[in-house]
LUMSESE-149433 format. One line per field, with one value per residue: residue in three letters; y negated, x, z negated of N, C-alpha, C in turn. Coordinates in steps of 0.001 Angstrom, whole numbers. Atoms other than C-alpha are relative to their C-alpha. Example, Ala and Ser with C-alpha at 12.3 -4.5 7.8 and 13.67 -1.06 7.14 Angstrom:
BEGIN
type <- [ALA_SER]
nY <- [1190_1190]
nX <- [890_-820]
nZ <- [0_60]
caY <- [4500_1060]
caX <- [12300_13670]
caZ <- [-7800_-7140]
cY <- [-1200_-1090]
cX <- [900_-770]
cZ <- [0_-730]
***
This chain:
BEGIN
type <- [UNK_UNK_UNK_UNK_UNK_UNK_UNK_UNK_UNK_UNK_UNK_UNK_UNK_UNK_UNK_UNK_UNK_UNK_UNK_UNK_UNK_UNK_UNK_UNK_UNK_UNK_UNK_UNK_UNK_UNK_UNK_UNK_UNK_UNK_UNK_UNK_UNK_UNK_UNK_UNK_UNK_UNK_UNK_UNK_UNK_UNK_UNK_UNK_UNK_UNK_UNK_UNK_UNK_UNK_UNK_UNK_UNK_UNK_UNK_UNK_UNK_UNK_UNK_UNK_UNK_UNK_UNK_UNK_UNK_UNK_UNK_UNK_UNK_UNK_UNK_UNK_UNK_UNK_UNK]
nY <- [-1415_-932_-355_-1344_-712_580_-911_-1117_-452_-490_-994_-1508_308_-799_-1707_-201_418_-1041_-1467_251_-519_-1675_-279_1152_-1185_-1466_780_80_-881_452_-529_934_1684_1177_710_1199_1298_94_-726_-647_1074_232_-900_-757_-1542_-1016_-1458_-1336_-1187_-808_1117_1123_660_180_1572_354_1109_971_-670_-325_-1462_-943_-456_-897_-1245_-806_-729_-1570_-1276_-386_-1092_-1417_-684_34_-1237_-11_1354_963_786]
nX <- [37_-1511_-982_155_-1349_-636_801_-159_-1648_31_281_-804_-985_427_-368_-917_-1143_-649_-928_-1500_-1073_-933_-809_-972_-524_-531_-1172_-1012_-435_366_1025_1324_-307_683_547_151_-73_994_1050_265_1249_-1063_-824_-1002_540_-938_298_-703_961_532_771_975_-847_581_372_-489_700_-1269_-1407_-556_692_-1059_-1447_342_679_-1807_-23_397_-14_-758_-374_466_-972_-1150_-160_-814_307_-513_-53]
nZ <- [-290_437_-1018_691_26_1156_1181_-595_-57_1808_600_-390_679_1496_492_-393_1263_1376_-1360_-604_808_161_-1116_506_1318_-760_-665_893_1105_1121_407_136_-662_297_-907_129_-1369_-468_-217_1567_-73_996_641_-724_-314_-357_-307_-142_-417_574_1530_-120_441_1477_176_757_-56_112_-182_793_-146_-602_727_1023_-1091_-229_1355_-9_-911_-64_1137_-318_-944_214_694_1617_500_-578_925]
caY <- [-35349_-32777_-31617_-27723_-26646_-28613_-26455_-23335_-23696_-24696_-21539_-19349_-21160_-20109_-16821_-16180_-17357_-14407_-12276_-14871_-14928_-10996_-11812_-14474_-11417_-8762_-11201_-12395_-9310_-10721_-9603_-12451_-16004_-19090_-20763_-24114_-27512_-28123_-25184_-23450_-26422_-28400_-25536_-22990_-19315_-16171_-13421_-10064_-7245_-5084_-7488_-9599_-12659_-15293_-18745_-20800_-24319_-26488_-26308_-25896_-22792_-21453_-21643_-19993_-17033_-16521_-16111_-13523_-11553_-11641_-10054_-7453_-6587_-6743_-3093_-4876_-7994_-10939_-13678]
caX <- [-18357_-16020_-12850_-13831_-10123_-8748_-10896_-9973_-6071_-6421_-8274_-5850_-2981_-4279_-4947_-2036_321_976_1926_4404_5638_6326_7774_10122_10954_11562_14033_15785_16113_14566_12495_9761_9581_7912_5329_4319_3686_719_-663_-893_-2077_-457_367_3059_2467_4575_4536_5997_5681_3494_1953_-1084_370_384_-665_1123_-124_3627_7280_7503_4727_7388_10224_8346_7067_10857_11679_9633_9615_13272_13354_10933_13211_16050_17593_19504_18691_18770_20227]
caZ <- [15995_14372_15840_15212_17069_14268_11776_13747_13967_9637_9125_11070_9492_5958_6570_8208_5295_3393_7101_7954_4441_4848_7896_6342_3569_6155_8134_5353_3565_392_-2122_-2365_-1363_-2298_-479_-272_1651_3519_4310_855_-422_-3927_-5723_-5029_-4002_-4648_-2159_-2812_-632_-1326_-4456_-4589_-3951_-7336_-7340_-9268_-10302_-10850_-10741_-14427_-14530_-11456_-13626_-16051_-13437_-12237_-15824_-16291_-13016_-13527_-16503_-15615_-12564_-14168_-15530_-18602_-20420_-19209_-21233]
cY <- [696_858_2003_562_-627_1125_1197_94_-108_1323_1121_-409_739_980_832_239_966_905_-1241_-243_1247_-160_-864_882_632_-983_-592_778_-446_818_-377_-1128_-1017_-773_-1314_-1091_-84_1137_1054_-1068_-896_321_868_1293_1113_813_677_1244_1362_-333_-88_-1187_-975_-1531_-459_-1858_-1037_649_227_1532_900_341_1208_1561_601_276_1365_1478_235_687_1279_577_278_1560_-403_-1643_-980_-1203_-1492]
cX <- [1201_982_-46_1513_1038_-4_865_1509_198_-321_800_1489_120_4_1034_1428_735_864_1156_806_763_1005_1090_1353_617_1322_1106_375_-152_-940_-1390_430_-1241_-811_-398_-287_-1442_-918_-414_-755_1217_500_1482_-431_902_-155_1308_-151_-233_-943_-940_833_-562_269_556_80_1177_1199_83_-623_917_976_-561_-313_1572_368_-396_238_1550_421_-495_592_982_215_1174_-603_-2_454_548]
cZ <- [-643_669_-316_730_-987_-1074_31_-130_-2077_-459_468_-685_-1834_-21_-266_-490_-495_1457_316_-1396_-762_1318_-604_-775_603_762_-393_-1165_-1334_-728_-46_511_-226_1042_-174_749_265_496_-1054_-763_-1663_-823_461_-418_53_701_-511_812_-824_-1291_765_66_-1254_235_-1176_-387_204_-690_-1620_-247_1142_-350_-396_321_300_-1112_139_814_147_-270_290_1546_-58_-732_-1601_-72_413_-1056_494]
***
């Protein structure tokens, strides 16, 4: 038989993800934050508020993502 409050606490865990990683943001005064582990799943996940958040397949594609969104936040060059 299947454990459906099993099911039920996974699917509220998932949803849930992106509101406790605004709450994570708002508490540590951050701009974004990385998600990850078991309940995102074996990728890694950027939220931003106010974004979509952005799936991101492995740590070298996250370098590559901080790169970028650095630059485009940044008001002078980055080098």
């Amino acid at each position: 038989m299947i454990d459906l409050s099993k099911i039920f606490r996974f699917v509220a865990i998932f949803y849930n993800r992106e509101k406790v990683a605004g709450r994570q943001i708002a508490e540590c005064h951050t701009d974004a934050c990385v998600v990850n582990g078991a309940t995102w799943g074996a990728d890694f996940g950027f939220v931003e508020t106010g974004r979509a958040t952005v799936s991101i397949a492995d740590k070298a594609a996250l370098a590559a993502f901080f790169s970028d969104w650095l630059r485009s936040a940044s008001p002078r060059p980055v080098r």
